[in-house]
C-alpha positions in Angstrom: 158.6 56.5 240.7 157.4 55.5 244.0 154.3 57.9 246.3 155.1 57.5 250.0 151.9 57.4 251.3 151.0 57.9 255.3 147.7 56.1 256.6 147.2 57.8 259.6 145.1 55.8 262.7 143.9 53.2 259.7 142.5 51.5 262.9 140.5 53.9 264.3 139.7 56.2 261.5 138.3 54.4 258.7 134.2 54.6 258.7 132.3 53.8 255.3 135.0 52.6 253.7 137.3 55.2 253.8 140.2 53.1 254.0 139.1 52.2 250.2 140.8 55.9 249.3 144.2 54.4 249.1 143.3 51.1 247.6 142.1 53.7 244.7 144.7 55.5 244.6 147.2 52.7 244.2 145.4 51.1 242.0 145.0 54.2 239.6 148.9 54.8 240.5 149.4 51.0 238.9 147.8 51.6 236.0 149.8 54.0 235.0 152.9 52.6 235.7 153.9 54.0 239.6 153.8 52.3 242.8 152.9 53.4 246.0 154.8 52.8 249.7 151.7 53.2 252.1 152.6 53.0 255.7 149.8 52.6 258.2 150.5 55.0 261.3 149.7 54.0 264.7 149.1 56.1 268.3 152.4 56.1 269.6 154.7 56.4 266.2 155.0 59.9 266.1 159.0 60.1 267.6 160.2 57.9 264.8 157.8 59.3 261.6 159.7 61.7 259.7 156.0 63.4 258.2 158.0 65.4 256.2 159.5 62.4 253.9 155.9 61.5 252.6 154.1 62.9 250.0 150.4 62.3 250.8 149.2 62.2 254.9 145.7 60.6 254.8 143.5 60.6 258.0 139.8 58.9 257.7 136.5 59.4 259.4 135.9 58.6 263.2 133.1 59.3 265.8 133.9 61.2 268.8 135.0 58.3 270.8 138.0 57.6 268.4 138.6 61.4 268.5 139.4 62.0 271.8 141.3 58.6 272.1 143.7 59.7 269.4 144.2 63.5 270.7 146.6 63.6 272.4 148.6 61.6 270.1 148.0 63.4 267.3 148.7 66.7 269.0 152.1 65.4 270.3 153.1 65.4 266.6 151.6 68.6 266.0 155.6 70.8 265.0 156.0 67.4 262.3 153.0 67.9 260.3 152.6 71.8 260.5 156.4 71.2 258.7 154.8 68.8 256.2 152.0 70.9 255.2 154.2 74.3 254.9 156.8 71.8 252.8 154.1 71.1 250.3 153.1 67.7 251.6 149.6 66.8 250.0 146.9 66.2 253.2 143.4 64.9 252.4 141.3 64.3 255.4 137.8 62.9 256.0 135.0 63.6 258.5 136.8 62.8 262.1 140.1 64.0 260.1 139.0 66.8 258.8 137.6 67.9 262.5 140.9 67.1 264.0 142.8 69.4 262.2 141.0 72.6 262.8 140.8 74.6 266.5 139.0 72.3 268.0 136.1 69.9 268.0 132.8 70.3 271.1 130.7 67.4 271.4 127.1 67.0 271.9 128.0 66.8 276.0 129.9 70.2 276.0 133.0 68.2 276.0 135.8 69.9 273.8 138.5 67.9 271.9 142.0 69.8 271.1 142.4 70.2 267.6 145.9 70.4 265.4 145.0 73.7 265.2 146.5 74.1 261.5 143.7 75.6 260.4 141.1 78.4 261.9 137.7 76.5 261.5 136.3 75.0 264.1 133.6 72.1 264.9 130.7 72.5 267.4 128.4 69.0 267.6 124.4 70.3 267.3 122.2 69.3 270.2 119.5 68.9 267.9 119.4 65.5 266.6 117.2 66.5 263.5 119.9 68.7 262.0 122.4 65.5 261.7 123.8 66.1 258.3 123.1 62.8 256.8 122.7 61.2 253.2 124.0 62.0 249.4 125.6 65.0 249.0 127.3 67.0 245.6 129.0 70.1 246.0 130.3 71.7 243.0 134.4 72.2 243.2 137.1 73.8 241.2 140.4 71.6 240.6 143.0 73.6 238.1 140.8 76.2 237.4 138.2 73.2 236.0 134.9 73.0 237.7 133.8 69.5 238.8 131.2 67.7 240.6 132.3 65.7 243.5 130.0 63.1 244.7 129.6 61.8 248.5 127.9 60.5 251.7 128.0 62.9 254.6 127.2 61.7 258.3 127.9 64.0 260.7 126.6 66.1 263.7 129.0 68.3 263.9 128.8 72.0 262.5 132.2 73.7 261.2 132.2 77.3 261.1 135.1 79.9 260.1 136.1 77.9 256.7 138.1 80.3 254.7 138.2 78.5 251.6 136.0 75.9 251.1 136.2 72.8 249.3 133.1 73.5 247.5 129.7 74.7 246.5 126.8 72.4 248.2 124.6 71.1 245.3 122.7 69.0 247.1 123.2 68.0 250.5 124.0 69.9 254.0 128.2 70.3 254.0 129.9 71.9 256.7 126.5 72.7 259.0 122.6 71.9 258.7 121.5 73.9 255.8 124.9 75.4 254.6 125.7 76.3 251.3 129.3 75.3 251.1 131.6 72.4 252.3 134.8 71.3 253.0 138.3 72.9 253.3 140.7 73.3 250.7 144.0 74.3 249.3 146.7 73.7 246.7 147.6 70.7 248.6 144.5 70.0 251.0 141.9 68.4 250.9 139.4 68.3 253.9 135.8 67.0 253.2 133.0 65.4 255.0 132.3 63.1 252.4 132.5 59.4 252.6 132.1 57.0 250.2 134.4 56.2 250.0 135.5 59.6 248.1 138.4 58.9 245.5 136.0 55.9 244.0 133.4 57.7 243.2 135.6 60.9 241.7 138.2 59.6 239.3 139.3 63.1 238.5 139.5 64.0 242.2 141.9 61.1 242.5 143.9 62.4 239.7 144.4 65.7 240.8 145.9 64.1 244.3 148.2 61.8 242.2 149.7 64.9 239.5 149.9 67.2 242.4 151.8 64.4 244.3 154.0 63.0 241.4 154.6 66.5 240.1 156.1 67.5 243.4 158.2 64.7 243.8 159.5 65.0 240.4 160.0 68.9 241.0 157.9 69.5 237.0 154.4 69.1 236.1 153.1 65.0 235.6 151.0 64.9 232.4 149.1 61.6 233.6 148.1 59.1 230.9 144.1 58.7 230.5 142.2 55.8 232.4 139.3 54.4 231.1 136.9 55.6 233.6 133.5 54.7 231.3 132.3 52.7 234.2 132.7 55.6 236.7 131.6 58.3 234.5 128.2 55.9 234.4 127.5 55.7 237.8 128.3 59.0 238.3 125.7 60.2 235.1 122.9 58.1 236.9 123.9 59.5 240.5 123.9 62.9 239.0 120.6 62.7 237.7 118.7 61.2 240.4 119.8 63.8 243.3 120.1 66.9 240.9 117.7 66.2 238.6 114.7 64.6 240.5 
């Protein structure tokens, strides 16, 4: 079985790494015996993208310049991926991505950037330079009813308010604004996050949960996947734990 995978702006949208997502994912996809198609989207491909034949839509972290360059672009193939997401298509967004597909995104000069609008949150950039959310950050998340520390690097000025569901429980760390107590967005099949890292490398079972929900979709019943030897991972992430929760 093949994942069709769509790398949205790849170009523009890939601070910290995040890019490194999909090398992870096909890598952990290899290992267990599947292959993923990734197709790197550009400004401009939207007439001939059928979003709707993919299972995963991926969009990266970018500062407001690559925001408002992308815009319009993105919003011109707003109808296709409202259709994906409603069909079950999997979407996990970082930072610039995550922004993007809310209401609508202010910068620091007043200046507001359309957003996809496929969600109700909304992102307002503080004025205040000393309530940039920057650094480590856990937040404590729940994946099929299992609760799970996800693990991340967070640089943002930008404050989203009006999250519904959020992707978690801030542990350590700011999250959706200066100070805030939760962060992210989520659903069955979304993902939206501030977190860099890049993300999927440093949460194996994160990763997983993307790949069943992916693979059991395309196969139309649940994907048991086989176990990865993650000692190394489970390691770093024992020692990251412990410094930033425990010190």
């Amino acid at each position: 079985m093949t994942l069709k995978i769509l790398h949205m702006y790849p170009n523009m949208l890939d601070l910290y790494g995040d890019s490194g997502n999909m090398e992870l994912l096909r890598y952990r996809l290899g290992k267990r015996g599947y292959d993923a198609e990734i197709t790197a989207y550009t400004m401009g491909d939207g007439a001939k993208t059928d979003f709707e034949s993919y299972d995963l839509i991926y969009l990266g972290g970018g500062a407001d310049f690559e925001q408002q360059l992308l815009a319009d672009d993105l919003l011109s193939c707003r109808d296709k991926i409202v259709n994906a997401y409603k069909s079950g298509v999997f979407m996990l967004m970082i930072c610039g991505g995550y922004q993007l597909m809310g209401q609508y995104y202010k910068d620091s000069n007043g200046k507001k950037i359309p957003g996809l609008g496929l969600f109700d949150y909304y992102t307002v950039a503080s004025t205040n330079k000393r309530e940039r959310c920057i650094g480590n950050i856990v937040i404590g998340a729940e994946l099929e009813g299992r609760k799970y520390k996800v693990i991340g690097f967070e640089n943002h000025g930008g404050m989203t308010d009006n999250v519904k569901t959020p992707f978690g429980k801030v542990l350590f760390g700011n999250g959706n604004k200066f100070g805030s107590d939760t962060e992210g967005y989520f659903e069955k099949n979304v993902v939206a996050t501030y977190l860099h890292g890049p993300l999927l490398s440093k949460n194996p079972k994160l990763a997983d949960y993307i790949i069943s929900y992916c693979l059991s979709r395309r196969q139309g019943s649940p994907v048991k996947l086989a176990p990865l030897n993650d000692k190394l991972e489970e390691e770093c992430r024992k020692v990251m734990l412990g410094r930033l929760l425990q010190g």
